[in-house]
C-alpha positions as CSV (number, residue, x, y, z in Angstrom):
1,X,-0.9,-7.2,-17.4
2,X,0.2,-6.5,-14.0
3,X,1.7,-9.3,-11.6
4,X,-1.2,-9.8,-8.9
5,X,0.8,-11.2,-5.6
6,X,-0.9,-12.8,-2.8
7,X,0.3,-12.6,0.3
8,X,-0.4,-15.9,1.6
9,X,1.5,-15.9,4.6
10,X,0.0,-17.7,7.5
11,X,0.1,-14.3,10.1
12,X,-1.3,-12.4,7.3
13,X,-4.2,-14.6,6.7
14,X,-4.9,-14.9,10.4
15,X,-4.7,-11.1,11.4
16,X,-6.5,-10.4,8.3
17,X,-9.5,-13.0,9.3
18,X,-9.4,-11.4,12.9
19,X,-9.6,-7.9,11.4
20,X,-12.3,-8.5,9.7
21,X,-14.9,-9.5,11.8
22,X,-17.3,-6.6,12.3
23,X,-17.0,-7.5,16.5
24,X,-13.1,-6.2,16.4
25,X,-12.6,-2.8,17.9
26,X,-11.2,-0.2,16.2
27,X,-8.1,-0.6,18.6
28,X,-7.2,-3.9,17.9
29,X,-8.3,-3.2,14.3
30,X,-5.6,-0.3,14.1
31,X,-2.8,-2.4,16.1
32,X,-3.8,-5.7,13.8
33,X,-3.5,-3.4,10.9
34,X,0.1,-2.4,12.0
35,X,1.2,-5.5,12.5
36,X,0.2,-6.7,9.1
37,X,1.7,-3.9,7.3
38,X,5.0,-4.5,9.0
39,X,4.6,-8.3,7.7
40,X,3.7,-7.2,4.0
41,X,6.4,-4.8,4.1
42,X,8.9,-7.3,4.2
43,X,7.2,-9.4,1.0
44,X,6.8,-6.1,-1.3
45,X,10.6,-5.1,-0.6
46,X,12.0,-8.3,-1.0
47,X,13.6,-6.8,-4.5
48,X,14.6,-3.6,-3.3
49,X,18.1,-3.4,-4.6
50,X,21.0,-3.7,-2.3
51,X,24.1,-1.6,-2.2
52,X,27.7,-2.2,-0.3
53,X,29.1,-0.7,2.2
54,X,32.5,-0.9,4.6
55,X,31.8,-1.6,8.4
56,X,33.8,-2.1,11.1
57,X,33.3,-5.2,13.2
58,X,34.0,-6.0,16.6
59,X,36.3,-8.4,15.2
60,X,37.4,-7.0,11.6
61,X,36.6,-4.6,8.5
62,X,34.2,-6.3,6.3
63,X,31.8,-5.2,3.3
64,X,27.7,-5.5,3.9
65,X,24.9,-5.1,1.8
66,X,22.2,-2.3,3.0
67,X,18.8,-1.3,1.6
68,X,19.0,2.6,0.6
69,X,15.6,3.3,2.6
70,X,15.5,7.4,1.7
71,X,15.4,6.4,-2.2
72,X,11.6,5.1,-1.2
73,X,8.8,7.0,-0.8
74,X,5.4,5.4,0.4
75,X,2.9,7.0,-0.8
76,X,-0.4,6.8,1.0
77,X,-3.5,7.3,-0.6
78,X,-5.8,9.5,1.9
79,X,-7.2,9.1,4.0
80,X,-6.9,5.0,5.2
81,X,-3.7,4.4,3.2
82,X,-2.5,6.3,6.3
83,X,-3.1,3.2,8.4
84,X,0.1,1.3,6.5
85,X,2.4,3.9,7.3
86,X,3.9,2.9,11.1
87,X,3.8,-0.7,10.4
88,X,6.3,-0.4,7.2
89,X,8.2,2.3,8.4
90,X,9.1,-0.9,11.1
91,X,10.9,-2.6,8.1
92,X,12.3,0.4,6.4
93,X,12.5,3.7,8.7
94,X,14.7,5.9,6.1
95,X,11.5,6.3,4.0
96,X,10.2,8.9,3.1
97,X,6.3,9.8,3.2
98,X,4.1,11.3,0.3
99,X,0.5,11.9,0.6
100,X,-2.5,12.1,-2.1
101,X,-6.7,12.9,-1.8
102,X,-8.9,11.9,-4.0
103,X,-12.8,12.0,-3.9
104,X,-15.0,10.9,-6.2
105,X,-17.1,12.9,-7.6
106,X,-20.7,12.5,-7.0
107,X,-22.2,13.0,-10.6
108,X,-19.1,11.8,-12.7
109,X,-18.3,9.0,-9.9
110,X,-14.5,10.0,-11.3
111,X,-11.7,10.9,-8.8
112,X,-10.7,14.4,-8.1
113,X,-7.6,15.5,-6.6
114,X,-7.5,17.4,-3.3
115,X,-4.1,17.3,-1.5
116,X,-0.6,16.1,-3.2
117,X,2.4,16.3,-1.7
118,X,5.5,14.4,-2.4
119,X,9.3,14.3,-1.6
120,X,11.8,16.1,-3.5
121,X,13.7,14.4,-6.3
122,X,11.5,11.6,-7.6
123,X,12.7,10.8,-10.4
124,X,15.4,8.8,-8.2
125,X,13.1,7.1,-6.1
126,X,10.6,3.8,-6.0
127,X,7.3,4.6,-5.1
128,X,5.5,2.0,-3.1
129,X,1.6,3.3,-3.0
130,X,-0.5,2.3,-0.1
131,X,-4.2,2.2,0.6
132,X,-6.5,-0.5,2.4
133,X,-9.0,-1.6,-0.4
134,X,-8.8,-1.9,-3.9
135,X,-12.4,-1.8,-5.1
136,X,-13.7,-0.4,-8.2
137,X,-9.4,0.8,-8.6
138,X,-10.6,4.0,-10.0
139,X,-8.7,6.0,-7.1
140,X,-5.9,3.7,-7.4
141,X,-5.5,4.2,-10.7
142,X,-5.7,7.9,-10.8
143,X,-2.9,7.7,-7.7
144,X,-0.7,6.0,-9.7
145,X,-1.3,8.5,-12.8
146,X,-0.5,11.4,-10.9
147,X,2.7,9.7,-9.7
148,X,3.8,8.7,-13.0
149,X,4.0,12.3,-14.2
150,X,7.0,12.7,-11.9
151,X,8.8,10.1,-13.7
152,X,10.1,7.4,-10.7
153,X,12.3,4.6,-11.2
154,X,9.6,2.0,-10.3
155,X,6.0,2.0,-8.8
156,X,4.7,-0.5,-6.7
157,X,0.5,-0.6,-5.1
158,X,0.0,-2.3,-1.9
159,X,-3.6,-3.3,-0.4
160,X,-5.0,-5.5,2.0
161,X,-8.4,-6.5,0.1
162,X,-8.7,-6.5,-3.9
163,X,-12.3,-6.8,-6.0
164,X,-11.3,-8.5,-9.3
165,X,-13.0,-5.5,-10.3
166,X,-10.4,-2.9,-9.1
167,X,-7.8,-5.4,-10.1
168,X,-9.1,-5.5,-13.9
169,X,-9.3,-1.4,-13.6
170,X,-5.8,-1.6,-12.7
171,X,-4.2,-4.0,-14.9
172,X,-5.4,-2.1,-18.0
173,X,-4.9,1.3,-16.9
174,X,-1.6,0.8,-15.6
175,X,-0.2,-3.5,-16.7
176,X,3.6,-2.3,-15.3
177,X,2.4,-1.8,-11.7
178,X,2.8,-4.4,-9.5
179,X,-0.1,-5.3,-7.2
180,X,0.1,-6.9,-3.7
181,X,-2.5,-8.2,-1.5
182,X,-3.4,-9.9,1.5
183,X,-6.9,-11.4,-0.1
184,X,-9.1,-11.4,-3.6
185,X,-12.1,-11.0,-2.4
186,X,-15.2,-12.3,-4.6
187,X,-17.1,-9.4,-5.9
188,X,-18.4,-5.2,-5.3
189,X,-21.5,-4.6,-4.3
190,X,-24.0,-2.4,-5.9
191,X,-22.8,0.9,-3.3
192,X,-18.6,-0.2,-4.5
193,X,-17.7,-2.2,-1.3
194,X,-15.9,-5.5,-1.3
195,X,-17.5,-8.8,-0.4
196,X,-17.3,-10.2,1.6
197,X,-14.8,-7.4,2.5
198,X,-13.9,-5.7,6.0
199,X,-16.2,-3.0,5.6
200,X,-15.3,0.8,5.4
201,X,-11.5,0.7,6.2
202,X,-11.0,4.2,7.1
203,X,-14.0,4.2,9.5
204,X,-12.4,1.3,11.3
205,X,-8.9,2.6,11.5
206,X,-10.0,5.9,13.0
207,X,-13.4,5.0,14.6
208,X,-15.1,7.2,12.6
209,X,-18.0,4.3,11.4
């Protein structure tokens, strides 16, 4: 099955409580959601592989570790995944972008593709897959589907809110993806939002609600 890790850290926790009360504006929803990103960032590459390099000092020559930041790609999944993208492009800046629509479809309730577009070469990179809410995971899962065809060295999906639902989805469409969250939240209601939830994540990053 795949790893579930909770972010428990205490600033996660409390910018995630202040985000979602319904009375936060979508400004201070959008800077919260940055900051929180940035935060995450840090526990979802704390793996990323290290390589060494020669630097000069002001004293000396020495040999330092660095993360190779262009071998990841974070892939958001459109349109709220694109709310992640400043705040962990704070913690690694040499990353490169990808970007993939989906929409479910109204009579099959399955995801359809709309927009893909992805780096060049990804068969060398890690792919670390973004997007706000994990609900039912069937959007998710097709994501992670698509991205599998181009055959990258690892895969990793990032959310602030998981349903057990969307996690269950997950695990058994796709048990060697990593998931991290801020929160499980307890249950989907009958329309596919999370409960107790934040509410339409897209519509509050972009004040669209």
């Amino acid at each position: 099955m795949s790893q579930v890790h909770l972010i428990d850290h205490p600033l996660v926790q409390h910018k995630l409580t202040l985000m979602r009360r319904k009375e936060a504006s979508t400004n201070s929803f959008r800077r919260m959601l940055g900051e929180l990103s940035t935060l995450m960032a840090y526990e979802i590459t704390r793996d990323m592989p290290l390589q060494d390099i020669e630097i000069e000092t002001p004293m000396e020559t020495m040999t330092g570790k660095v993360i190779d930041g262009k071998k990841l790609v974070l892939v958001s999944i459109l349109r709220a995944g694109n709310g992640f993208l400043d705040g962990m492009l704070n913690v690694v800046p040499g990353a490169r972008i990808g970007h993939i629509g989906l929409y479910r479809d109204p009579e099959t309730l399955q995801p359809v593709e709309y927009y893909f577009k992805m780096p060049s070469e990804m068969a060398e990179r890690d792919i670390i897959v973004v997007d706000p809410m994990l609900a039912t995971g069937n959007s998710a899962a097709a994501a992670v589907a698509r991205l599998k065809q181009m055959n990258p060295k690892s895969i990793k999906f990032m959310c602030l809110l998981a349903a057990p639902e969307g996690i269950a989805t997950m695990q058994k469409a796709h048990p060697d993806v990593p998931i991290y969250t801020a929160a499980i939240d307890r249950e989907l209601d009958s329309h596919g939002y999370i409960l107790p939830g934040l509410g339409d994540a897209g519509d509050r990053i972009f004040g669209t609600k």
